[in-house]
C-alpha positions, 0 to 999 in steps of 0.5 A: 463489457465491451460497451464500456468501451464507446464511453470511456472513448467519449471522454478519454480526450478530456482526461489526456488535456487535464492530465498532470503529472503524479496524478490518477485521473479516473475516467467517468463512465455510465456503464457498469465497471463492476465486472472489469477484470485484468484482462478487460478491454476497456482499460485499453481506452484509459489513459494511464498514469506511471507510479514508482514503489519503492523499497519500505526500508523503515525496518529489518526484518528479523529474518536474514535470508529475506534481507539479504534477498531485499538488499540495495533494492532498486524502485519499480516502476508501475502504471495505475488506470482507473474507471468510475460511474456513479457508484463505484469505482475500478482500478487497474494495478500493473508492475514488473515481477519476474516470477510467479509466487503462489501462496500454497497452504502445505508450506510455511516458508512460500510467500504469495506475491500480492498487492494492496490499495489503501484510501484515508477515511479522512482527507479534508486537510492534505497536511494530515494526511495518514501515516501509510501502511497503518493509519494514525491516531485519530486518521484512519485508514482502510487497506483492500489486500489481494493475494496470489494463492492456490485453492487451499481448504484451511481455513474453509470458512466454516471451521469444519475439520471434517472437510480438512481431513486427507480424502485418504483418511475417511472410511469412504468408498465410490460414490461416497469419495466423490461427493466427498470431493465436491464437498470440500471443492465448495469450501476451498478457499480460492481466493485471497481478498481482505479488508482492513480498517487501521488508525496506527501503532497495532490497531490494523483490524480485518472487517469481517461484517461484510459492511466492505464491499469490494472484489480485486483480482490477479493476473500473471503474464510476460513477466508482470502482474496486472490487479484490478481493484471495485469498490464503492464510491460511498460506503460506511468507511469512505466517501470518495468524491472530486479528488482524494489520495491513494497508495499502493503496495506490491509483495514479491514472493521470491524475496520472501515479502511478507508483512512491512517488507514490502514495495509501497508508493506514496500518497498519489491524488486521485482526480474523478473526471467530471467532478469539480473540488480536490483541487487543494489535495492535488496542488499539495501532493504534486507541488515541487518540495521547497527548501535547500537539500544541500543544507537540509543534508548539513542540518540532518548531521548537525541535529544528531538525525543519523545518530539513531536513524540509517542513512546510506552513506551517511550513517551505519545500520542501526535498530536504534531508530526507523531506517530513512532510507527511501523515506523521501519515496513514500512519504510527503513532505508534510509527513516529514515536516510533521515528524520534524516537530512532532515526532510523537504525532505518528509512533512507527510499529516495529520496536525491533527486536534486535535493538537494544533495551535501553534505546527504545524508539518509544515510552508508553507514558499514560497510556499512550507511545510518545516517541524517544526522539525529541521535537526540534524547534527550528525555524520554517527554512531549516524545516524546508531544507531538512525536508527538501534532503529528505525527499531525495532520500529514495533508490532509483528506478529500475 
């Protein structure tokens, strides 16, 4: 692997003059980056680019000992650095944890630290883009999830209950317990690594075809994790060529993160060095939000927002309606604009189950959610003031 390095040297001077901020620019490369790894020496020679996940606060989880854990979180500062030849691609994940959480398959209370990366099937139009985390109806996404975890032999991937049984337990002896033993060693899960396929409200479905081709990999040290991400350019979900967005996740084990508890980025474009095209996309995802926080602030109140929705400061805590907390962090401003005017165009999962009955945040009507809050017919500056206040809504950088 260290002849990926001469290459990505060759090209490493154009990736730093093109460089913008908020932008992942993936270096071209002849070489194969299939076998990279977080420890690889070739991400030495990549040019990085400084990401913040924030707190995703949208819900309450109905565990008290996890909130409490996760309250008033600050936003973590991460550095994304990407690789890619004329078939796949690589990416190098690095933040902050100041503990080592394991998954271990004998307890049901220990959560694995773990990331994510998410990609939109579709991104022709920036404005439409996918409601992070699950996708939206009619625009799907697909998730790669690693996690930390120890070797575990439920499940073993062959449904064998014999194989799960204590070696204590089997009427075995000598030569027998250690064949026994190897056996078992074969079919031990080792590694935690999945593949998603989502288009909204609880339609997140694992590919389990083997259509997904992808390898990721975790490595802990000096008090941060660092995870790689391969995967193909072109497949049967995506086709990743000129620019495209991408979003990361983080879970901390020692917070009890699990699920939508979670540290989450926004949508962050993806520029392949040498590839012309994308240029919309990125102009969308890094130009300065317009509009006048201040009275976006005035016509939140006025417009009854914190009636059902939490904003610190402003509004107690309420189930009545998703938190905005740090929405301003992993949202885009044209996911805020399009909540705005229609709110039914991406239902949020969660229906907490604290809240009461008869303030739903959805009705099912014909089949299909549509939300309880109501569009607003504002004109274009209302809009823009009340999406540049919701863009300040995130925690700071710890």
């Amino acid at each position: 692997m260290t002849k990926i390095t001469s290459a990505l040297l060759a090209t490493s001077l154009v990736a730093s003059a093109l460089l913008a901020d908020g932008v992942i620019l993936a270096q071209k490369t002849e070489r194969d980056v299939t076998k990279l790894t977080p420890d690889s020496k070739a991400w030495g020679y990549v040019k990085g680019t400084t990401i913040h996940l924030y707190p995703q606060t949208a819900l309450s989880m109905n565990d008290k000992r996890a909130n409490a854990l996760n309250e008033g979180l600050k936003a973590k500062e991460a550095r994304v650095k990407a690789i890619y030849n004329s078939k796949n691609i690589a990416f190098l994940l690095e933040w902050p944890d100041g503990t080592r959480n394991i998954q271990r398959g004998y307890k049901s209370d220990v959560y694995a630290d773990g990331f994510a990366v998410q990609f939109p099937v579709n991104y022709s139009n920036p404005q439409k883009l996918p409601y992070i985390g699950m996708g939206s109806d009619g625009r799907p996404v697909v998730i790669h999830l690693q996690k930390a975890v120890e070797k575990v032999y439920e499940p073993n991937g062959n449904g064998d209950v014999g194989m799960q049984q204590n070696i204590l337990s089997k009427n075995i002896f000598g030569k027998a317990t250690k064949e026994f033993a190897r056996k078992v060693e074969k079919l031990a899960v080792k590694d935690y690594q999945r593949s998603f396929i989502s288009e909204g409200f609880r339609s997140m479905t694992e590919i389990k075809d083997g259509s997904e081709k992808f390898d990721a990999d975790m490595k802990y040290g000096d008090k941060e994790w660092k995870g790689t991400l391969v995967r193909p350019l072109k497949d049967s979900y995506l086709n990743l060529k000129g620019a495209f967005p991408v979003a990361f996740a983080a879970w901390d084990g020692a917070r009890l993160n699990r699920d939508g508890q979670k540290m989450l980025s926004g949508w962050i474009p993806v520029k392949l060095v040498s590839q012309n095209g994308g240029e919309k996309l990125v102009s969308s995802l890094t130009a300065p939000v317009k509009g006048d926080a201040k009275h976006g602030k005035e016509l939140i109140e006025q417009n009854g927002c914190t009636g059902c929705h939490h904003i610190s400061g402003l509004s107690p805590k309420s189930y009545m309606a998703p938190g905005l907390d740090n929405v301003g962090g992993y949202s885009t401003a044209a996911y805020l604009r399009e909540s705005l005017v229609d709110p039914s165009a991406v239902v949020v999962p969660g229906y907490n189950r604290n809240a009461h009955p008869n303030t739903p945040w959805y009705n099912v009507v014909d089949g299909k959610r549509q939300s309880a809050m109501p569009p607003y017919p504002l004109d274009d500056k209302s809009l823009d003031d009340m999406v540049a206040y919701l863009k300040t809504l995130k925690s700071e950088v710890k």
